[in-house]
Phi, psi and omega in degrees: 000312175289335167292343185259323154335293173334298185319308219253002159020297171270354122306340177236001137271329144347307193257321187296313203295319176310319181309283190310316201306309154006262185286001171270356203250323176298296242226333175307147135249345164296133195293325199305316182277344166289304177287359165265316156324329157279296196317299202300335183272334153333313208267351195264330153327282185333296190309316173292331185285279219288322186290331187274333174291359209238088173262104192282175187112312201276150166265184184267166189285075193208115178293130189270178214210126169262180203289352191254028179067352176245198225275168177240142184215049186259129181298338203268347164255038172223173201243117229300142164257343167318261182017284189310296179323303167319268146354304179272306148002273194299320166300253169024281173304334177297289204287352160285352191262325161352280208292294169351283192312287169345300197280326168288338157302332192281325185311304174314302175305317168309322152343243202287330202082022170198141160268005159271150213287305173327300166299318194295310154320294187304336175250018160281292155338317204260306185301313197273359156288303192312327172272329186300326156306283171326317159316324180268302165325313190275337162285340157283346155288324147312324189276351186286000000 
């Protein structure tokens, strides 16, 4: 069992990181640690794409010149480039939801005063009685 843990080393940090991101996205109530809990499972996807993407032995996939002077154009000696595309794919995208995700947090503070997720409900909830009183109240004054 420790030998293939070993083996597979950047797969099973992979699943521990997936693990933290997990339970920090889970168990958090502040948004900031909820989004650094999506970066961290963000970064064990990459580690895993790239690590599962990694053949050793291989170049990377830019045609080499072989010793008889033409080109070597055997698939089997180079390492699959998708992954890597992924991989860059995906960091992009991290960072765009990143930021996305940031800036309605900072609004919802400016908003509400908290990052907590928790609070943030109870005066979302206490504003929508609150109007809900006010709607009823100006229809029992029209019907008056």
């Amino acid at each position: 069992m420790l030998e293939k843990l070993l083996l597979n080393h950047y797969e099973a940090a992979a699943v521990i990181l997936s693990g933290i991101g997990l339970t920090n996205l889970l168990l958090q109530r502040n948004l900031i640690k909820k989004i650094i809990g999506l970066n961290i499972m963000d970064t064990a996807v990459y580690l895993f794409l790239a690590a599962k993407g990694y053949v050793a032995g291989r170049a990377a996939p830019i045609l080499i010149q072989a010793e008889s002077g033409g080109w070597v154009t055997n698939p089997d000696v180079y390492v699959n480039p998708v992954p890597a595309g992924l991989v860059l794919t995906g960091i992009v995208v991290s960072v765009s939801v990143t930021a996305f995700a940031l800036a309605l947090t900072l609004r919802l503070y400016e908003y509400y005063g908290t990052l907590n997720i928790d609070e943030a409900l109870m005066k979302m909830t206490e504003q929508q009685e609150d109007i809900a009183a006010k709607i009823s109240q100006a229809e029992e004054d029209v019907l008056a």
